[in-house]
C-alpha positions as CSV (number, residue, x, y, z in Angstrom):
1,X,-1.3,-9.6,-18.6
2,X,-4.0,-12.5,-18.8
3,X,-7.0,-11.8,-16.7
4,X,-6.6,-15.1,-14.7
5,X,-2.7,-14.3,-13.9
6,X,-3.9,-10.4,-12.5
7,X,-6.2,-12.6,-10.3
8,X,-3.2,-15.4,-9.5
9,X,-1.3,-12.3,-8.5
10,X,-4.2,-10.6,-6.7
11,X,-4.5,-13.6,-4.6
12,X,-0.9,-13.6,-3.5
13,X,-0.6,-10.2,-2.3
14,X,-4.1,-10.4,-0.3
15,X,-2.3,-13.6,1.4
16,X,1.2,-11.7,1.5
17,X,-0.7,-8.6,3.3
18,X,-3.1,-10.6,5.8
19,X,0.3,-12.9,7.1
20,X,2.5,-9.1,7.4
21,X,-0.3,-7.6,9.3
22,X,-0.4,-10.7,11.7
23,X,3.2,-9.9,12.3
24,X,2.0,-6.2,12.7
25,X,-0.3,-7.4,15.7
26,X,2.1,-9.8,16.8
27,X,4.5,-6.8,17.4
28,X,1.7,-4.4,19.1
29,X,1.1,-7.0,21.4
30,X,4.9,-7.6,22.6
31,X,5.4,-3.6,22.8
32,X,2.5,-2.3,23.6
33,X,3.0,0.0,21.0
34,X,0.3,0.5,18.8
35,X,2.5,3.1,16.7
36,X,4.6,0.4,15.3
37,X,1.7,-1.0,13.0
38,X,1.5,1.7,10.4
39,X,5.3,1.2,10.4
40,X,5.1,-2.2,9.5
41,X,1.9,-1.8,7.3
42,X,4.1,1.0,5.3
43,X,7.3,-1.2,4.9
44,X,5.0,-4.2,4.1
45,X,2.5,-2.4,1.1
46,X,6.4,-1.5,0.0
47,X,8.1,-4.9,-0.7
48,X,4.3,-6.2,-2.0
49,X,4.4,-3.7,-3.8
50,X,7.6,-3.6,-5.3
51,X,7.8,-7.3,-5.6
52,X,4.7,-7.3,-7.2
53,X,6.0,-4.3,-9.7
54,X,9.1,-6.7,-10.7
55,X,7.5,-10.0,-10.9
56,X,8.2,-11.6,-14.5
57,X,4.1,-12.2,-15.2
58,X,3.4,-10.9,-18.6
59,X,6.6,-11.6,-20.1
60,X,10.2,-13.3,-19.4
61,X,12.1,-9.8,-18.9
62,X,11.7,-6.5,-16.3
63,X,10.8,-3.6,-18.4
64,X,11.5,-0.2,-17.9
65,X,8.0,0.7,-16.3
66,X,8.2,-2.3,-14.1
67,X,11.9,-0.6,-12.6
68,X,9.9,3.0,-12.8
69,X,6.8,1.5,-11.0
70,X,9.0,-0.5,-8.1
71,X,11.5,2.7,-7.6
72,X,8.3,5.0,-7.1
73,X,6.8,2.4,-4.2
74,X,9.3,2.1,-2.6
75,X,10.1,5.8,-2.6
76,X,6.9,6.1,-1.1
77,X,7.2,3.0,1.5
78,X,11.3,4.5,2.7
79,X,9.6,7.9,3.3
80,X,6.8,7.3,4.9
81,X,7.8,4.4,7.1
82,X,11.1,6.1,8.7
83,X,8.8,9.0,9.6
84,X,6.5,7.1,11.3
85,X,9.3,4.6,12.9
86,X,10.9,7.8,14.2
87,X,7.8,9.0,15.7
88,X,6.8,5.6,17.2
89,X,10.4,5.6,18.7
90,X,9.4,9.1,21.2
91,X,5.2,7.9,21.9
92,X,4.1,5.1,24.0
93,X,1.3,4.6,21.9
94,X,-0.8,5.8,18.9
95,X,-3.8,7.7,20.2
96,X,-6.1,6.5,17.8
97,X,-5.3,3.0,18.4
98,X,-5.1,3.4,22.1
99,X,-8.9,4.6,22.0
100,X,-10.0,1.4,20.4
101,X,-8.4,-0.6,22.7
102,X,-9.3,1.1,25.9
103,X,-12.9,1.0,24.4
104,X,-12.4,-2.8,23.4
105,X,-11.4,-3.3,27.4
106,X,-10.8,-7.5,27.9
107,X,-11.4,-8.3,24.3
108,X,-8.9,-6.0,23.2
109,X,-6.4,-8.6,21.8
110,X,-8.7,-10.6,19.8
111,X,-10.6,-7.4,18.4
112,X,-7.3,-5.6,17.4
113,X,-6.1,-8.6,15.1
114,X,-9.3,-9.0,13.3
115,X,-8.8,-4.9,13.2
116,X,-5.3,-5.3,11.2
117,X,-7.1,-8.3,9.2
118,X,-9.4,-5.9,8.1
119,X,-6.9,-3.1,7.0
120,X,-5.1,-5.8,5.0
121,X,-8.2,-6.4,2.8
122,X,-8.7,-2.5,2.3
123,X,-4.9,-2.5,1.2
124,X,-5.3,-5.0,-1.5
125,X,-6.6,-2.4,-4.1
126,X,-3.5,-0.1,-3.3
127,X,-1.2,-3.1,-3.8
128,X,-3.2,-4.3,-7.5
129,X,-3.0,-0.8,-8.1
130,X,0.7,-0.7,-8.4
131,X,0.8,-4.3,-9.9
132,X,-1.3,-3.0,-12.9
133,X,0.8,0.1,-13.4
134,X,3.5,-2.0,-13.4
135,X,2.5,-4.3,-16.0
136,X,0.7,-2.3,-18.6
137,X,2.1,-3.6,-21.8
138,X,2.5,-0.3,-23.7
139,X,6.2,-1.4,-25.2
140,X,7.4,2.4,-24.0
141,X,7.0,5.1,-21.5
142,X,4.6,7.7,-22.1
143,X,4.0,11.3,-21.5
144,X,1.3,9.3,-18.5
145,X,3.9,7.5,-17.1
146,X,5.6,11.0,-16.4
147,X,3.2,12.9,-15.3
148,X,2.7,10.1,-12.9
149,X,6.0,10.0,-11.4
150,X,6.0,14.0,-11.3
151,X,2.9,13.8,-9.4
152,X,4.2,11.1,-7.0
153,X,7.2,13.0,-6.6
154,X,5.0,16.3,-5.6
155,X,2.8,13.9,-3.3
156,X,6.2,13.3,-1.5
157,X,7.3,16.3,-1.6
158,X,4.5,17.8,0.2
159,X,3.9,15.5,2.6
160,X,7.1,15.6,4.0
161,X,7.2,19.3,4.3
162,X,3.7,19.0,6.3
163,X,5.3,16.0,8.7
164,X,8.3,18.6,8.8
165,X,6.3,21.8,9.9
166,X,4.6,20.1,12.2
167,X,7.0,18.5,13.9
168,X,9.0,21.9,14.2
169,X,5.5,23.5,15.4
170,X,6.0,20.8,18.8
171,X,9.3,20.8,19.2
172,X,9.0,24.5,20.3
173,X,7.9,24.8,23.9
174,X,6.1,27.9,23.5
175,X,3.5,25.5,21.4
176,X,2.7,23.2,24.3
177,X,-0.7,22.8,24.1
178,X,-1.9,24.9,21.2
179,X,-2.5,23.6,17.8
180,X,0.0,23.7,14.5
181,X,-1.6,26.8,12.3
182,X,1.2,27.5,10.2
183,X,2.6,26.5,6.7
184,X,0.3,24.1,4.8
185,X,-1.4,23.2,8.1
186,X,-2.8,27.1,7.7
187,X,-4.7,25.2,4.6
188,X,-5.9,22.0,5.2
189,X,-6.1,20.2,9.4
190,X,-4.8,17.2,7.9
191,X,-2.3,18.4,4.5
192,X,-0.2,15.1,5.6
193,X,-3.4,13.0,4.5
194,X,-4.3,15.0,1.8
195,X,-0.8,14.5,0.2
196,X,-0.6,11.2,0.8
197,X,-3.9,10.6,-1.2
198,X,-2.3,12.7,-4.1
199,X,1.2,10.0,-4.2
200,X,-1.8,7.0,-5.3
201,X,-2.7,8.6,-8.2
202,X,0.3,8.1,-9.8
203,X,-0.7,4.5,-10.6
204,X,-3.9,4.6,-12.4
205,X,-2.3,7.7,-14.1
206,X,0.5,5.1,-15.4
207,X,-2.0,2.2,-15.9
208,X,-4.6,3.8,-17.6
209,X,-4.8,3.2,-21.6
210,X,-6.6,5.7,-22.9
211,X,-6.4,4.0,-26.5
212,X,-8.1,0.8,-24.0
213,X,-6.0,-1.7,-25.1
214,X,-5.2,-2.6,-21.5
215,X,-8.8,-2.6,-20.1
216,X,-7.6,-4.1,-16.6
217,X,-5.4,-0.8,-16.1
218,X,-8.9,1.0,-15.4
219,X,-9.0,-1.1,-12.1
220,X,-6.4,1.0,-10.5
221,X,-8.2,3.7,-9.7
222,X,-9.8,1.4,-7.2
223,X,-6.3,2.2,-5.2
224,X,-6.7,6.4,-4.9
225,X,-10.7,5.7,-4.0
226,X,-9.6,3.3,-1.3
227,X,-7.2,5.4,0.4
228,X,-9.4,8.5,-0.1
229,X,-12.3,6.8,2.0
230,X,-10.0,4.9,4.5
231,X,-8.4,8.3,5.2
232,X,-10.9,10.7,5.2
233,X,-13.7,9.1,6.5
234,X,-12.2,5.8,8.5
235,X,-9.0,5.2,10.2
236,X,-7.5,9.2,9.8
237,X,-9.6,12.0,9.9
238,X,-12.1,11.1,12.0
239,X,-10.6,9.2,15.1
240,X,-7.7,11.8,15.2
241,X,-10.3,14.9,15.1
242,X,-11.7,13.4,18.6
243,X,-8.1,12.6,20.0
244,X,-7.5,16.5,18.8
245,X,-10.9,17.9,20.9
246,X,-10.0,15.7,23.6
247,X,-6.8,17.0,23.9
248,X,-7.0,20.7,22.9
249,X,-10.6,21.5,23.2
250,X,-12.4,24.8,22.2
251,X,-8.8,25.6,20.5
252,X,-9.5,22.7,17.8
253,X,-12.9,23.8,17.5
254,X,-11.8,27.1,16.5
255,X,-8.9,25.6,13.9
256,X,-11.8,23.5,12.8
257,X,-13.9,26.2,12.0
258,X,-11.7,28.4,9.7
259,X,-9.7,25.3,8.1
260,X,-10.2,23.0,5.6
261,X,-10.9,19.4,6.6
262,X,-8.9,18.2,4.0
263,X,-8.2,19.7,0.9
264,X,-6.1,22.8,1.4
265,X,-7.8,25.8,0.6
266,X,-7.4,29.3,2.0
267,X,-8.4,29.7,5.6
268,X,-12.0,30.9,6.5
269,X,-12.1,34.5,8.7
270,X,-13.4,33.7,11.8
271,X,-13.3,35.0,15.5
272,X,-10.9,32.6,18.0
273,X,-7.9,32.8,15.8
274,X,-5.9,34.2,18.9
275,X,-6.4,31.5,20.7
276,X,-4.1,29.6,18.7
């Protein structure tokens, strides 16, 4: 793939992204439902995505990366986006969201579409990242290409049985009010993120040459970085650590104390734990 069509293509899905995350706001406003625009932002990066994956530009036929590369997107987008349509379905609003806007007060509209403007610029390098995987010219698949989907595949894996513990953890009345401590949530206070960070790796794992005959491949890594920062130090972590102290106090504060912030390790020993 020439240099000047990865930019072509670049271009399209920044314009593709910035017009679905309109509709995102568009939807937000008519609901009031701030939880519905991580559902559309998943479904969206998806068909980008996979459109992207499949799109003839490096040669007249779909190859067998191209199908491997779309399949594992929208994998990723079908999982992801049902569990957060579900759980938009039983909320009235996202918490993080609904901070912004109650903080935004009278200019709330207007700030929460140049919001969504901005998380469609900090998806483009998650979108190129899956285009270049998709088109690396390497005539078959490779050991990289494997390990990528395996890994993917684990990323998946895992973050649905974090969204599933933790939705069994406050289904159970006897948890009202306390905060989820068990399975992989023992590990990490946000396992959900940390998977999710893991399932982007994939594509610079499938787009990297290591032989460099497809220099532009190195560019995906851009993708993993992006969600890394965005997740850890943005729009997840931080906002939902305050909606969690709001919300469950000195309880968090002892969780956060003995728990990983993100990547799971072994709890630390520390006094509190009963009060979970």
């Amino acid at each position: 793939m020439a240099f000047s069509t990865f930019l072509v293509a670049a271009l399209l899905q920044a314009v593709t992204l910035s017009a679905i995350m309109a509709g995102a706001w568009n939807i937000q406003q008519r609901t009031r439902n701030s939880g519905w625009v991580d559902t559309v932002w998943t479904f969206g990066l998806g068909l980008v995505g996979s459109v992207s994956a499949l799109a003839p530009l490096a040669s007249s036929h779909t190859g067998r990366r191209q199908l491997l590369v779309a399949g594992l997107i929208l994998a990723w987008s079908l999982r992801l986006g049902l569990h957060i349509g579900i759980r938009t379905t039983g909320i009235s609003d996202d918490p993080r969201y609904a901070q912004l806007i109650r903080e935004w007060g009278s200019d709330a509209r207007r700030q929460m579409f140049w919001l969504l403007q901005k998380q469609a610029l900090v998806t483009i390098p998650l979108a190129v990242s899956v285009l270049l995987a998709a088109h690396n010219p390497s005539p078959e698949l490779r050991l990289q290409d494997w390990l990528g989907v395996v890994g993917l595949t684990l990323a998946i894996a895992g973050g649905t049985m974090a969204d599933s513990q933790l939705r069994r953890f406050r289904v159970d009345p006897a948890n009202r009010g306390k905060v989820c401590d068990t399975g992989l949530w023992r590990w990490s206070r946000h396992p959900n993120y940390f998977f999710e960070c893991l399932a982007w790796l994939a594509y610079p794992v499938i787009a990297i040459d290591l032989a460099g005959r497809y220099p532009l491949g190195w560019i995906a890594l851009a993708g993993p970085l992006c969600i890394y920062w965005l997740l850890r130090y943005v729009s997840g972590v931080p906002p939902l650590e305050e909606h969690m102290l709001r919300s469950r106090g000195n309880a968090y504060r002892a969780y956060q104390a003995r728990t990983s912030v993100f990547f799971p390790f072994p709890p630390r020993q520390c006094e509190g734990r009963s009060q979970i």
